[in-house]
N, C-alpha and C positions, 0 to 999 in steps of 0.2 A: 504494500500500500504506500504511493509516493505521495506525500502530505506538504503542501505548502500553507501554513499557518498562518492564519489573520494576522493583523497588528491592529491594533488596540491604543488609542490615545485618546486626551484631553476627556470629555464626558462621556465618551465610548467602554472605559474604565470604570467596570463596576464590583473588583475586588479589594477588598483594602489590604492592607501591610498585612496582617493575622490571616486574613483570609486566603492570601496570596503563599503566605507560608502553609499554609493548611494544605492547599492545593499542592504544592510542591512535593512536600510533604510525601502527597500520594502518588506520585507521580514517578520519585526519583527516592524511594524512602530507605538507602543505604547513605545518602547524603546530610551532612549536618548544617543546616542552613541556619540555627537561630541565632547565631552571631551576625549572618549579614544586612549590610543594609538594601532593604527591599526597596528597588526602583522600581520606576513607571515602567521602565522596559518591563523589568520581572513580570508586576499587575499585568501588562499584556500579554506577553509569554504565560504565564500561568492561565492567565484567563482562555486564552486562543485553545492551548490545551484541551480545557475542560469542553470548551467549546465545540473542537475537533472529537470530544471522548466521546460526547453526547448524538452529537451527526453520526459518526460513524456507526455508533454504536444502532442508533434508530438506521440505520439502512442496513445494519444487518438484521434488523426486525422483520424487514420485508421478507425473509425468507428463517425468518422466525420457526417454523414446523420443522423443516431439514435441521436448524442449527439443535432447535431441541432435541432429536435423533442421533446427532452425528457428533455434537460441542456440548460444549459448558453452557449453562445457563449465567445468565443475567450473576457478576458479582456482587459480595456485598457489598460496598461502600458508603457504609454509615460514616464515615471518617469526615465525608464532604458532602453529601444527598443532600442535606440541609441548604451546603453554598450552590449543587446543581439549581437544586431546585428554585434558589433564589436569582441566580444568576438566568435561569431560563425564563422567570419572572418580567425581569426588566432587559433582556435582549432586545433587540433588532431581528426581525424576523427575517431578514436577509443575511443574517450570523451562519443560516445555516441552512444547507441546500438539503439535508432529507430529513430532519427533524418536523415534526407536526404534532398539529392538537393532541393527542395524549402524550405524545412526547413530552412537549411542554408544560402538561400535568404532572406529569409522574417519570421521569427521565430514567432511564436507564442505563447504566455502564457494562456493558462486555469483555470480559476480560483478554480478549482476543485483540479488541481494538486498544484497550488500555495498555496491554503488552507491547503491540505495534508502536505506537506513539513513546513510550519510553525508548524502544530500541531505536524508531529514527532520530529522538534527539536529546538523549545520552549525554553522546558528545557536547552536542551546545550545551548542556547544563555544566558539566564538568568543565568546560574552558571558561565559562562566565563566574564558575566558582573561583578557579585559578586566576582567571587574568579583569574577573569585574567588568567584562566586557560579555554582552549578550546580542548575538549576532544568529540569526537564525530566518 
């Protein structure tokens, strides 16, 4: 799955510093981030993420029957369902090209597509940890 990530600025940013760590958190959760300081990048990086979790995740819904058969069900992610759920709240419905109405009630993460998205950017987290630079 080759994923090019939103960017996220100025009012379009709706994670805060905590929230952003929370997110992270889940994303990249061998990593120790609560010493840094969380930028604006991060908020979008982090938020793009969840954002990308949730689309991805609802378009593998569409073939929901085969994934229940053949995959993993729906993970849990109480960790952050709270910040999905709030975060899919106050989006832009142009965030996300296959997410919809129950989607956006009741969001869903896959762990398929939550795996996917750490493995494409791994790397970007770990150089932004090393060099403070988030480039993705």
């Amino acid at each position: 799955m080759a994923v090019n990530l939103q960017h996220f600025s100025g009012k379009d940013l709706r994670l805060d510093q905590e929230q952003t760590r929370r997110t992270l958190k889940f994303f990249f959760p061998q990593t120790d981030i609560d010493h840094i300081n969380v930028t604006d990048d991060d908020r979008s990086f982090a938020q793009a993420l969840l954002v990308e979790a949730i689309d991805a995740s609802s378009k593998m819904s569409y073939v929901k029957v085969i994934f229940d058969k053949l995959y993993t069900p729906p993970i849990g992610f109480d960790y952050i369902k709270d910040l999905a759920k709030q975060l899919v709240k106050c989006a832009m419905v142009n965030w996300f090209q296959h997410a919809t109405g129950e989607d956006f009630r009741n969001p869903k993460l896959y762990i398929m597509a939550v795996d996917q998205l750490r493995l494409n950017f791994r790397s970007v987290w770990t150089i932004r940890l090393q060099t403070d630079e988030l480039t993705y």
